[in-house]
C-alpha positions, 0 to 999 in steps of 0.5 A: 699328791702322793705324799699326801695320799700316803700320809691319809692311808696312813691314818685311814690305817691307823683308824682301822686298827683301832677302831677294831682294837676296841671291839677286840679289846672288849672281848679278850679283856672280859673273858678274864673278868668272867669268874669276878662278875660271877662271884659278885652278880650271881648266876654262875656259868649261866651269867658268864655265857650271857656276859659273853653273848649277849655282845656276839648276839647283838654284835653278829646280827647287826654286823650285816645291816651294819655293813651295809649303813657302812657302804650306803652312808660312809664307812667313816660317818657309820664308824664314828657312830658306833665309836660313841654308842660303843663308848656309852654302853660301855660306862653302862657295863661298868655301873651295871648292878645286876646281871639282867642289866649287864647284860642288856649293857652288852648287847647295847655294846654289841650294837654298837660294836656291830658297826665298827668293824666293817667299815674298819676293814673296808677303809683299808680295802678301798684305801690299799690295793694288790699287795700292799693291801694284804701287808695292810691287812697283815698290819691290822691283824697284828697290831688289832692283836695287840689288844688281846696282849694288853686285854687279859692282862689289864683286866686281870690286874684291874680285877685283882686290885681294883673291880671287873667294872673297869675293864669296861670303863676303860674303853673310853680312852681308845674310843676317845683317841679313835674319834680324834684321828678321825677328825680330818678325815672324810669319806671318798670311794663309790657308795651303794645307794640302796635302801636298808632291809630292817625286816631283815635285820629282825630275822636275823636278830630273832633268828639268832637270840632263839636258839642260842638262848635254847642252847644256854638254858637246856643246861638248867631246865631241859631240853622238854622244857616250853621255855626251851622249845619255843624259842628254839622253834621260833628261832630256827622258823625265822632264820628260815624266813630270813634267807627266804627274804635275802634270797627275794628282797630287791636290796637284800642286808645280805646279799647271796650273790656275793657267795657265787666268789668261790673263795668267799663262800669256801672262805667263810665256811673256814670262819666258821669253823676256825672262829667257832674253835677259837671262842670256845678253846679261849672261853674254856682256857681262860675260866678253866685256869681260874676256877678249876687250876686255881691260877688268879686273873692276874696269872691267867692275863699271862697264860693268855700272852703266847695267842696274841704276841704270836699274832703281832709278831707273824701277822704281817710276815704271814700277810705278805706271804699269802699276797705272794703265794696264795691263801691256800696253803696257809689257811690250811696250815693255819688251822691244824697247827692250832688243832695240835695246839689244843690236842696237848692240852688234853694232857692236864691233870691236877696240878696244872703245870704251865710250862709242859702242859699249857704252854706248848698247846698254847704257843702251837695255838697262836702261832696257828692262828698267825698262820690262817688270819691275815690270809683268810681276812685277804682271801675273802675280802679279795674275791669281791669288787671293792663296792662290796667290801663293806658287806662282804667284810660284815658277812666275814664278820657276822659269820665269825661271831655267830659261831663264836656265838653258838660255841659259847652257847655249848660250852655246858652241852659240851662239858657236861656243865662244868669247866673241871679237868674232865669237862675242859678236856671234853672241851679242847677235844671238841675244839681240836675237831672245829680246826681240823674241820676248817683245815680240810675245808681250806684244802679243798675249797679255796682256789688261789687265784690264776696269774692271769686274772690277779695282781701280785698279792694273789686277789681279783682286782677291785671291779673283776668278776667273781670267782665260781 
């Protein structure tokens, strides 16, 4: 019946969205308690850049088997198990008493985190279709922004007045909630019955972990150090044979087909670049104002606000739009509105003041990026069959967070190891760069879709052909 088909779609959407707000959550909540776990832990810049990827690492490697568990075995049974390993690992950041176990806690968290958000943004690929899909898409961006309001500024009270070991304590209750909704649901939609490609999932992981661990550490001991030189090598060595592998495995975690769609290839060139800027210009704000401007966390929880309600607010509208008109436009819009963001916030000097020299960048920022989402999620995931959409959504998905990864890695290349005034300058110059970068390539890489070949919202029907 329809009413009850609404009323699924409803809470499938409604699973969806928070299941991604615990994962975003997690991410705009910790960067606040960054200085906090620092002065308690030790490690300085060191253990700030673990903390953070520690959880990308695991988060972006995994994403793509993670994918395709989501595809082969349900996207809500694969849900539910990383709702629960999320909500464990979580208790364990919490009670972490040094910085090596915090970190071990986070890249357990980041496993688990890695299976949430395919199958989330899948369940709504499958549930909603032409327009109604990109205004579902557009909902989820805004109301998974949501967590980045309520993240800086719960976790700058709860490292004010009580312990940073809260901000991960307090995952339980959306996971909590999440389980429950998901209690009557069940899976429906075609699965792909493929076997899992585990040596993959090991490359990729070990492709990953070695540079970026060669990227944080050269900072501290040099780039002609062997602790830097091997992983570096090793790292780089694997990530070759994991392409080698995708390229020749019968049931590849990544298949290279799905890159011949024109717009998902040039769609997830525009992640990186985007996603890279938006972790290393968030990373840099957010300890700038802490450790050089001298705001508390309190105070850099609200300095934060103009990125995310600029995102609940424009998210959908912007949504829709895109489903009418095309992608194109607004992912290159959507870029350089946040490049001039962060171009204004080379203006500052000491002492900051907030209202001409951070909040102008800031609010040009946010609304940048309520530009570019909700059509750049639609543009990618639209140009694939709806079988794919698991996988074509934890390629997205690992793409944005292995160049959030690599960003965070550099920040200390980047600023010459210190987030001081001329450090964080060098910092959202170089930002600035990223999303002028994913702009230009958005201009001349995505296609809108013919009108002959598209429903309303400007995306290939499910089961189409790929665009070349």
């Amino acid at each position: 019946m329809p009413g009850t088909k609404a009323n699924r779609n409803t809470r499938l959407l409604a699973v969806a969205i928070l299941s991604s707000f615990v994962a975003f959550l997690d991410g705009s909540i910790v960067t606040v308690a960054l200085p906090a776990i620092g002065t308690e832990l030790g490690g300085g810049l060191v253990t700030q850049q673990w903390t953070v990827n520690a959880y990308l690492l695991t988060l972006g490697a995994l994403i793509l088997l993670a994918g395709s568990l989501s595809d082969t075995f349900g996207r809500l049974r694969i849900l539910r198990l990383g709702l629960l390993g999320f909500g464990a690992a979580s208790l364990a950041c919490a009670l972490a008493w040094s910085p090596a176990v915090l970190i071990i806690a986070r890249a357990v968290q980041g496993m688990a985190g890695a299976l949430l958000v395919p199958g989330s943004l899948a369940l709504i690929t499958t549930a909603y279709r032409d327009e109604a899909r990109a205004r579902a898409i557009g909902q989820w961006t805004a109301w998974t922004g949501t967590a980045a309001i309520i993240g800086p500024l719960l976790g700058g009270v709860l490292v004010d007045w009580a312990s940073w070991r809260w901000i991960f304590a307090v995952n339980v209750l959306p996971v909590t909630a999440t389980l429950l909704l998901t209690s009557k649901l069940q899976n429906t939609g075609r699965l792909r019955r493929t076997s899992l490609d585990l040596p993959g999932a090991l490359l990729a992981v070990a492709g990953l972990a070695g540079p970026v661990y060669a990227l944080i550490e050269q900072e501290r001991i040099g780039w002609a150090d062997p602790a830097v030189v091997v992983p570096l090598v090793a790292g780089t060595a694997a990530l070759v044979l994991f392409f080698l592998r995708e390229a020749r495995a019968p049931a590849p975690m990544m298949p290279l087909s799905l890159f011949r769609a024109r717009n998902f290839r040039y769609g997830n060139l525009v992640t990186a670049a985007a996603y890279g800027a938006i972790s290393l210009g968030s990373f840099a704000v957010t300890v700038f104002v802490q450790e050089a401007a001298g705001f508390s966390a309190i105070e850099a929880g609200f300095i934060s606000l103009p990125l995310p309600v600029a995102m609940l607010l424009f998210s959908t509208y912007f949504g829709k739009l895109s489903g009418r008109y095309g992608p194109r436009l607004f992912m290159t819009a959507g870029p350089a509105i946040c490049g001039a963001g962060f171009l204004l916030l080379l203006t500052v000097q000491p002492p900051v003041n907030l209202l001409t020299e951070l909040l102008p960048g800031l609010l040009l920022f946010g609304v940048g990026l309520s530009v570019m989402v909700a059509p750049l999620t639609a543009a990618v995931l639209g140009a694939l069959r709806g079988e794919e959409a698991g996988i074509g959504s934890a390629v997205n998905n690992a793409v944005s967070r292995v160049a959030g990864l690599v960003a965070v890695a550099l920040v200390g290349t980047i600023s010459g190891g210190a987030l001081g005034y001329a450090g964080f300058r060098q910092t959202a110059l170089a930002t600035a760069g990223l999303f002028f970068a994913a702009a230009v390539i958005a201009l001349l890489g995505i296609r809108n879709p013919k009108s002959a070949s598209v429903g309303p919202s400007g995306q290939e029907p499910p089961g189409s052909s790929p665009q070349s």
